[in-house]
C-alpha positions, 0 to 999 in steps of 0.5 A: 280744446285750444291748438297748444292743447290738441298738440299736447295730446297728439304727442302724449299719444304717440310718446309711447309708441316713440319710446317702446320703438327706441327702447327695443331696438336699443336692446336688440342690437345690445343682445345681438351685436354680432348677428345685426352687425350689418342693421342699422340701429336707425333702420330698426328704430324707425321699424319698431316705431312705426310697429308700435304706433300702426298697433295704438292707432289700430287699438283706437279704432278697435276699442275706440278709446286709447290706454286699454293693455290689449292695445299695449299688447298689440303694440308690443306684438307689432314691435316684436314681428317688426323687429324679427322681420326686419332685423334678425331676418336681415342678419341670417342672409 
C-alpha cells in the first residue's frame, strides 16, 4: 500500500465518525435551541466527534476489523453520552 493510498484509507475510516459528530450536533442545537443557547456548536461537534472516533477505534481493537454494526452502535452510543454530558448537562446549570 503506496502512502497516497494509506492516507486514503486513514481518512475513509475516520469520515464516519467526522460526519455522525457534525450531523449530531447540528440536530441537538436544532431541537434544543433554547436550552444550549449558551453551548457552542463547536464544543459540541469536537465532543460528538471524538465520541464517535474513541468507539470505532475501540471496535477495531475489539473486533479486530472495522464496519461491524456493534461498532456502529457503539459510536452512536459514545455520541449520544457525549452529547448528554456535554451539552444538555451544561444547559441545565
Amino acid at each position: 500500500m503506496g502512502v497516497v493510498d494509506l492516507v486514503w484509507h486513514v481518512l475513509n475510516f475516520f469520515a464516519p465518525a467526522c460526519a455522525v459528530g457534525l450531523l449530531t450536533a447540528s440536530l441537538v442545537k436544532l431541537v434544543w435551541w433554547r436550552s444550549l443557547r449558551g453551548v457552542g456548536w463547536l464544543g459540541l461537534s469536537l465532543a460528538a466527534s471524538l465520541a464517535c472516533t474513541v468507539g470505532l477505534v475501540a471496535g477495531l481493537v475489539i473486533f479486530g476489523r472495522d464496519g461491524k454494526m456493534a461498532t456502529y452502535g457503539l459510536m452512536l452510543l459514545l455520541c449520544t453520552l457525549s452529547l448528554g454530558w456535554f451539552g444538555l448537562r451544561k444547559a441545565t446549570h
